[in-house]
C-alpha positions in Angstrom: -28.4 -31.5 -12.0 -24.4 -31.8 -12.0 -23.1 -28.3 -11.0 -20.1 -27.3 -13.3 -17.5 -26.2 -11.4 -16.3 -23.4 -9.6 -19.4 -22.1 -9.4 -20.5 -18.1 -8.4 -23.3 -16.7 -6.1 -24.4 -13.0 -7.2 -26.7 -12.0 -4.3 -28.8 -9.7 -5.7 -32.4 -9.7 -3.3 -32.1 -6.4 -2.1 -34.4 -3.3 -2.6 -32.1 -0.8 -2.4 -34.5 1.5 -0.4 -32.1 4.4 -1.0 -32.6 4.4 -5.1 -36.3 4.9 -4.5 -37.2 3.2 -7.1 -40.0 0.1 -7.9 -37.2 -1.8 -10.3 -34.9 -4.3 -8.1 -31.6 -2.1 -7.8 -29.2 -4.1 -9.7 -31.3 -3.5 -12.6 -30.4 0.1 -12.9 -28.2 0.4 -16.0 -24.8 1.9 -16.4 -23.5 2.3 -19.5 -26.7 1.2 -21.1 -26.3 -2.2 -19.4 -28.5 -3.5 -16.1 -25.5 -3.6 -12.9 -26.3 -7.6 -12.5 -25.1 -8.0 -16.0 -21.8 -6.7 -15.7 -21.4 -9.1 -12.6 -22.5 -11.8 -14.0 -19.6 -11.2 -16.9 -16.8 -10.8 -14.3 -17.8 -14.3 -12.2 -17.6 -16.1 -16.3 -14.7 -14.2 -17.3 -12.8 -15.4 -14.4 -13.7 -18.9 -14.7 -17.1 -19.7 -12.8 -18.8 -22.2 -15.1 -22.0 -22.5 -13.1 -23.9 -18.7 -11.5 -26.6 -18.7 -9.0 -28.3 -15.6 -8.3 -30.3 -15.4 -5.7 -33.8 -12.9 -5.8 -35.9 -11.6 -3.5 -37.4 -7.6 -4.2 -39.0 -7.5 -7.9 -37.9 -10.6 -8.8 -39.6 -11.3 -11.8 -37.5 -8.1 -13.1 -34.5 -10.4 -12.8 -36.3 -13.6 -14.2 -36.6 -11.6 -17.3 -33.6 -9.7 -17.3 -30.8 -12.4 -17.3 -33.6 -14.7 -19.2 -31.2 -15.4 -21.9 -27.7 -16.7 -19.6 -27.8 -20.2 -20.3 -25.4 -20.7 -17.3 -27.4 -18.3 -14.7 -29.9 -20.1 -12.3 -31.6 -18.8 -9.4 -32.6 -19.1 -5.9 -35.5 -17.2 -3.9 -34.7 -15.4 -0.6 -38.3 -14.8 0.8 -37.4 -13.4 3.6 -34.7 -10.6 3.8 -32.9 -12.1 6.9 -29.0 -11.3 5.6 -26.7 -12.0 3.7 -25.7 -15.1 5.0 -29.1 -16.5 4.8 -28.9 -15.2 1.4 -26.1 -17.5 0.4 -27.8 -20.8 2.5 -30.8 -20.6 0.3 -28.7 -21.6 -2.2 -27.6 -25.1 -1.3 -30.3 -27.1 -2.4 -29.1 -25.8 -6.1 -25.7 -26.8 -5.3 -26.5 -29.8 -3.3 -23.4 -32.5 -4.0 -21.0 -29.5 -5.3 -17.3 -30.1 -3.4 -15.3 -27.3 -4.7 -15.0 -23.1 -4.4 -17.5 -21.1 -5.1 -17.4 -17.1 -5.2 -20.2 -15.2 -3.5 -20.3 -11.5 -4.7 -22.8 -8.8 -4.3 -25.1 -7.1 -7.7 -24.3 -4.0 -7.0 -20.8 -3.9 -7.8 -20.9 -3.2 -11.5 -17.1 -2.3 -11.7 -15.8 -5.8 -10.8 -12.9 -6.6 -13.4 -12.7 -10.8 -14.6 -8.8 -10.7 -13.8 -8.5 -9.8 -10.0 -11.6 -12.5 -9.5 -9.8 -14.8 -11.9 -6.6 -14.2 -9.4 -9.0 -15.2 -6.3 -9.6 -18.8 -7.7 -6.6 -19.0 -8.3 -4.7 -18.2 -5.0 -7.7 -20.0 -3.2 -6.4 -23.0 -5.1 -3.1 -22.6 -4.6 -3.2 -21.8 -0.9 -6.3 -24.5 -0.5 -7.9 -22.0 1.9 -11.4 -22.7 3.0 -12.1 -18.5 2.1 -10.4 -16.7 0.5 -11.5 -12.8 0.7 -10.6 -10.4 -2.2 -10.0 -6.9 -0.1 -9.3 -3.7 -1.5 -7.7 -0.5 0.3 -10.3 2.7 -0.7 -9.7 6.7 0.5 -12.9 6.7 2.0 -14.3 3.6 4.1 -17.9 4.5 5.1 -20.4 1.8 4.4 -18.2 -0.8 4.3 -16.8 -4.0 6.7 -13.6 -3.3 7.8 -10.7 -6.0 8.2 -9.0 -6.6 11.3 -5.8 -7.7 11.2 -3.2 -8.9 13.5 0.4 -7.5 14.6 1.7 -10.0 11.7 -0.7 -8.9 8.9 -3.2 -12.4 9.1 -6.8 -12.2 8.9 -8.6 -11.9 12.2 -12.2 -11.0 11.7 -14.5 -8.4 9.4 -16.4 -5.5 11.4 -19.2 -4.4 9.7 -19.6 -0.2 10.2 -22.4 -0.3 12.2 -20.5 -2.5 15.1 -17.3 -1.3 14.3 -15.4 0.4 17.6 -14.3 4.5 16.9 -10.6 3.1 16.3 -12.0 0.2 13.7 -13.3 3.0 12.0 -10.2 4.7 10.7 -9.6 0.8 9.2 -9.0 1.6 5.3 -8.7 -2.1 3.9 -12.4 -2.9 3.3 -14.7 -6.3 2.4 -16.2 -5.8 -0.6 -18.2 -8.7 -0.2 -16.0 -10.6 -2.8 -15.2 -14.1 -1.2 -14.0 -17.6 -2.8 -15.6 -20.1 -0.2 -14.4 -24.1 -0.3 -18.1 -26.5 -0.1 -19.2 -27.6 1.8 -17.1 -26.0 4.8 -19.2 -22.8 3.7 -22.2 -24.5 4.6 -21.2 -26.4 8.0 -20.1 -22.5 8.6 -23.2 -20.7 8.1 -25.0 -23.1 10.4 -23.1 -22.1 13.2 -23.6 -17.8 12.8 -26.2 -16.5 14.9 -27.8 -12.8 14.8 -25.9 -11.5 17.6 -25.7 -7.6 15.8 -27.1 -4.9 15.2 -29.3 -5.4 12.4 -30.5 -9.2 14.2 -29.4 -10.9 10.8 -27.1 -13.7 9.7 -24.2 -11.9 8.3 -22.0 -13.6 5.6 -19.1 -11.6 7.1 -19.2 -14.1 10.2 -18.5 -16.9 8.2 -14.9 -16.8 7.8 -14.6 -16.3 11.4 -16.5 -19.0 12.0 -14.3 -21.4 9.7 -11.1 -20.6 11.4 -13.0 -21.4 15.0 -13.5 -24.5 13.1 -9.7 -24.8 12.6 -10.3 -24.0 8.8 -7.6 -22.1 6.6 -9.1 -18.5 6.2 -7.0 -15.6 4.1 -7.5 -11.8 3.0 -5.8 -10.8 0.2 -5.9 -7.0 -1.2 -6.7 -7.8 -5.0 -9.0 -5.2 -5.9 -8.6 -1.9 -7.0 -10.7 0.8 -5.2 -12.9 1.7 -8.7 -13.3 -1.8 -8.8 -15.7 -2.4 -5.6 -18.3 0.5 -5.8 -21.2 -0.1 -4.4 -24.2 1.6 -5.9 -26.2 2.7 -3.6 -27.6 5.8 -4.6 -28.4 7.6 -7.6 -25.0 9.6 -6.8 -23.5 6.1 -6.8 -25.0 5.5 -10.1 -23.4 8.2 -11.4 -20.0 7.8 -10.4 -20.3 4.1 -11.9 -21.6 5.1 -15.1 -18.4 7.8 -15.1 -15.7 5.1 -14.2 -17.7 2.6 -16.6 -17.6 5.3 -19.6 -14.0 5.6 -19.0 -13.1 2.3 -19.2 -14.9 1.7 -22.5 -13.9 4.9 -24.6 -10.3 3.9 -23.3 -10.9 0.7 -24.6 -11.5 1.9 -28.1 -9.1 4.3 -28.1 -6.8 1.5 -27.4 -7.8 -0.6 -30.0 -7.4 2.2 -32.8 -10.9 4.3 -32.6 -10.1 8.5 -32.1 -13.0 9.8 -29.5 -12.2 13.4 -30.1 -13.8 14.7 -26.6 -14.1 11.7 -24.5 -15.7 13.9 -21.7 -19.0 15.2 -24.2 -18.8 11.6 -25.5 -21.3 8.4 -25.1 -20.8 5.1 -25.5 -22.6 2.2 -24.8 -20.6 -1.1 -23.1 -22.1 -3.2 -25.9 -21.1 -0.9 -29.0 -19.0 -2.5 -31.3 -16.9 0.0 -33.2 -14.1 -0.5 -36.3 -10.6 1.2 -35.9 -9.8 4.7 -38.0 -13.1 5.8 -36.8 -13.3 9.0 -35.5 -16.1 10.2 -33.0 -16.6 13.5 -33.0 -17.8 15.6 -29.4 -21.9 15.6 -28.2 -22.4 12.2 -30.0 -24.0 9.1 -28.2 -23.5 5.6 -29.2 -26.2 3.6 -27.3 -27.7 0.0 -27.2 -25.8 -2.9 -29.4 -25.1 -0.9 -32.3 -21.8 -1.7 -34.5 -19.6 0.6 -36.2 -16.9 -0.6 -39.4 -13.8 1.0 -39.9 -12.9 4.8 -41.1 -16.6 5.6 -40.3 -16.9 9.5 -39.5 -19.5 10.2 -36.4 -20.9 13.3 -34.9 -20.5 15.7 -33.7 -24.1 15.5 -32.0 -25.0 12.5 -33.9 -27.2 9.4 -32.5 -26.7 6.0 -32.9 -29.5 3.9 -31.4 -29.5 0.5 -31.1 -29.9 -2.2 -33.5 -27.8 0.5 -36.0 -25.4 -1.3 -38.1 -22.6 0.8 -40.3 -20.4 -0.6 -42.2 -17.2 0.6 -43.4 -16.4 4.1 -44.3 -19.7 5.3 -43.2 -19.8 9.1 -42.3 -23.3 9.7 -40.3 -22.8 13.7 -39.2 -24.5 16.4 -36.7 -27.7 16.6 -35.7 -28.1 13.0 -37.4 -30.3 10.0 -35.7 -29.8 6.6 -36.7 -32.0 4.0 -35.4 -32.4 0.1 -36.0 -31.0 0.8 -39.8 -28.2 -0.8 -41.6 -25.7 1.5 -43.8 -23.3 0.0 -46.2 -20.2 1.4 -47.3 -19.4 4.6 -48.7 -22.8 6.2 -47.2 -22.8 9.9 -46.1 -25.5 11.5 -43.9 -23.9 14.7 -42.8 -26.4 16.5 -41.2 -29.7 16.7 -39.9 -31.4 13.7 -40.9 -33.3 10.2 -39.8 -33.0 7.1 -40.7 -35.0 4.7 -38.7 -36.0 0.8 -39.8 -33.9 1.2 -42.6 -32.1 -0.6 -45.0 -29.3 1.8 -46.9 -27.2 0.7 -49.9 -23.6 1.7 -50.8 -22.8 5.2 -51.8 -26.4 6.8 -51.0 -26.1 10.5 -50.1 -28.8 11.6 -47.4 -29.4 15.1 -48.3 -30.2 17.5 -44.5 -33.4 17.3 -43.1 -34.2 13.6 -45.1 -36.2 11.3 -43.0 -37.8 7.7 -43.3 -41.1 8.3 -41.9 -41.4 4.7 -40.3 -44.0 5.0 -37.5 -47.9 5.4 -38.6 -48.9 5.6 -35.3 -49.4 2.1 -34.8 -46.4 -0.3 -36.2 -43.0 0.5 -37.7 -42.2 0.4 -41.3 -39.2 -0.4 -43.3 -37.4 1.8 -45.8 -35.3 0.4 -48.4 -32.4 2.5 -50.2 -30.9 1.3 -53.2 -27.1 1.5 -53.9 -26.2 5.1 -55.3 -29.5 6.5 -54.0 -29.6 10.2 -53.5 -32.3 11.5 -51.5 -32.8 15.6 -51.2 -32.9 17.9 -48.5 -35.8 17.9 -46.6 -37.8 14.7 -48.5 -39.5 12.5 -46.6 -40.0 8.8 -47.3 -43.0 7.4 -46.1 -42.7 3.6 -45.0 -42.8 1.5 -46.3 -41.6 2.3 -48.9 -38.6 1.1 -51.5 -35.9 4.0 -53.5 -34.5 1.9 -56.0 -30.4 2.1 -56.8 -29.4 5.3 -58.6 -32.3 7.0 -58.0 -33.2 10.2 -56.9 -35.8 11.8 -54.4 -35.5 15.6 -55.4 -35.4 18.1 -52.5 -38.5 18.2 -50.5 -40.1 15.9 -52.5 -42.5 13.4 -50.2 -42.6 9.4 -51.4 -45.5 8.0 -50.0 -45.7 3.9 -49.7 -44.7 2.3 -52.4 -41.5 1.6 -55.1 -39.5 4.6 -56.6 -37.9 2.6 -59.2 -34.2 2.6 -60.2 -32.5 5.1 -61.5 -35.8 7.2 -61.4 -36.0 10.9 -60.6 -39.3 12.1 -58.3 -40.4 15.3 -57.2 -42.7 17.0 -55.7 -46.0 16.3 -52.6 -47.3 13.6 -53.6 -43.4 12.6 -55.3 -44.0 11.5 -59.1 -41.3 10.8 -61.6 -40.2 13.9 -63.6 -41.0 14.1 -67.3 -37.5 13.9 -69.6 -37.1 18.0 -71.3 -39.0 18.2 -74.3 -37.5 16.9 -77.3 -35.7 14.0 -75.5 
């Protein structure tokens, strides 16, 4: 197949023995999103038309993760011999390709488009056979280091386990975030050996190797330190997820939404949320959920995903709202659910009001009628339709069926109330 260029290896093999864990590590989410996924967005959004992601641990997890990237395909390491035999299994997918491609690691969820974007670019520009993106972090450990001459240029990386006591105190690190020209790359990696201390082919001798080959090899400090986080550990998991938090409520804040307590506040990376809206503290926003304008959240309220709001929606504490759609002018201020359900305009969702949408085997739907009002504490048992304007008195239980419009029920079992005598 014709490989649209530049193209982008994710290596992504790894177990990640130190997450103890049976899922493959870059599918550990952050921000309600697997790490890999957020990787894969940075190599697009800077310009990679064609991603290759190479598997190894649990790789069926990945196979059905990134399932539905029409521009992702994928190449088996079966042996865990490196990073640089990583990247070589690659080449019969990209067999023909004459142009840069960007190797980057999985478990970088952090990595902005823009400073990637900038690595093309200058690789371009300077027509360098690598290119390395380098960033300058307080604390080193775990990382390559750069070597540098007295003029500044590229020498070599270390890796920390064969770095020398005074190569330790380096602070400019490798990321493992390269632009590589093909097929120098590959010429390159067929000249590394495993002379370390792991015994593996190390993608971090390859741009020594190039310039022994009289190729044009640069380092350029690009990245910001929150940018090239590994994730290790659970610890590391958390300090992503922390960064990653920040960077989305910022985000809405930017674009006109008021997060009233952005540290007791949750949002998901693939919210979508309207501006004027206010989220109030101890509310989580999570999954692909998508909030209009003016809405009023929280505080401790629960969007799940699939939820839907539309404008000038106000969904208040202690309230749950799962895989439902809420049209305009709705208010559920307090202690409710509203699950598999469809909600008109102007319903009021008295506290303690559920849809009852599980039977213990499927999910139901519930269907609210514009103008609805349903009472404290009833329970609608789907599924199950309220027509508009009518009303489910307080504690009032509506088992399957049709209330119809502008109908009044009461009572366990709900039946419509009798009209006053005489009218």
């Amino acid at each position: 197949m014709a490989i649209e260029g530049p193209a982008a290896i994710i290596l992504a093999a790894g177990q990640g023995k130190r997450m103890k864990s049976d899922r493959a590590k870059v599918l550990h989410e952050v921000c309600g999103r697997p790490m890999i996924s957020y990787v894969v967005d940075a190599a697009r959004g800077a310009g990679a038309g064609t991603i290759v992601v190479v598997v190894g641990f649990a790789a069926d997890q990945l196979y059905e993760a990134l399932a539905g990237e029409p521009d992702v395909l994928f190449a088996e390491q079966k042996e865990q011999l490196g990073t640089g035999h990583a990247v070589k299994v690659c080449r019969p997918l990209l067999e023909g390709y004459e142009g840069p491609v960007m190797v980057l690691v999985g478990d970088e969820p952090l990595l902005r488009p823009e400073p990637l974007a900038d690595l093309f670019d200058r690789q371009r520009r300077e027509r360098a056979d690598c290119l390395l993106g380098t960033a300058e972090v307080a604390d080193p450990t775990g990382f390559g280091r750069i070597l540098r001459d007295s003029a500044g240029r590229f020498l070599r990386i270390v890796e920390q386990r064969d770095c020398a006591p005074e190569e330790r105190a380096i602070r400019e690190i490798n990321p493992s975030c390269y632009v590589f020209q093909l097929p120098a790359l590959w010429d390159a990696l067929d000249r590394i050996g495993t002379g370390n201390a792991q015994g593996e082919y190390y993608l971090t001798d390859a741009p020594e190797q190039l310039m022994r080959q009289g190729g044009k090899v640069r380092a350029q400090n690009v990245l910001a330190a929150d940018d090239v986080l590994g994730v290790n550990t659970r610890q590391h998991l958390a300090q992503a997820e922390a960064i990653m938090q920040a960077r989305i409520q910022d985000r809405w804040m930017t674009e006109g939404v008021s997060i009233i307590d952005p540290r007791n506040t949750h949002i998901d990376g693939r919210a979508v949320i309207g501006r004027d809206t206010v989220i109030r503290p101890f509310s989580v926003v999570s999954g692909d959920v998508t909030i209009g304008e003016r809405c009023k959240i929280g505080p401790f309220a629960h969007l799940r995903a699939g939820t839907r709001l539309a404008d000038d929606v106000e969904i208040g504490a202690f309230v749950d709202v799962n895989r439902s759609t809420i049209d305009s002018g709705t208010i559920a201020r307090h202690l409710a659910y509203l699950g598999d359900a469809t909600v008109g305009r102007d319903v009021n969702v008295g506290g303690g009001a559920i849809t009852a949408n599980f039977d213990g085997a499927r999910k139901h739907p519930t269907m609210i009628g514009d103008g609805a009002r349903l009472g404290a504490n009833s329970v609608l048992v789907a599924p199950v339709e309220i027509g508009a304007g009518a009303v489910v008195a307080a504690g009032a239980v509506v088992p399957r069926g049709k209330v119809a419009p502008g109908a009044t029920v009461a009572g366990v079992p709900a039946r419509p109330m009798k009209p006053p005598a005489g009218e």
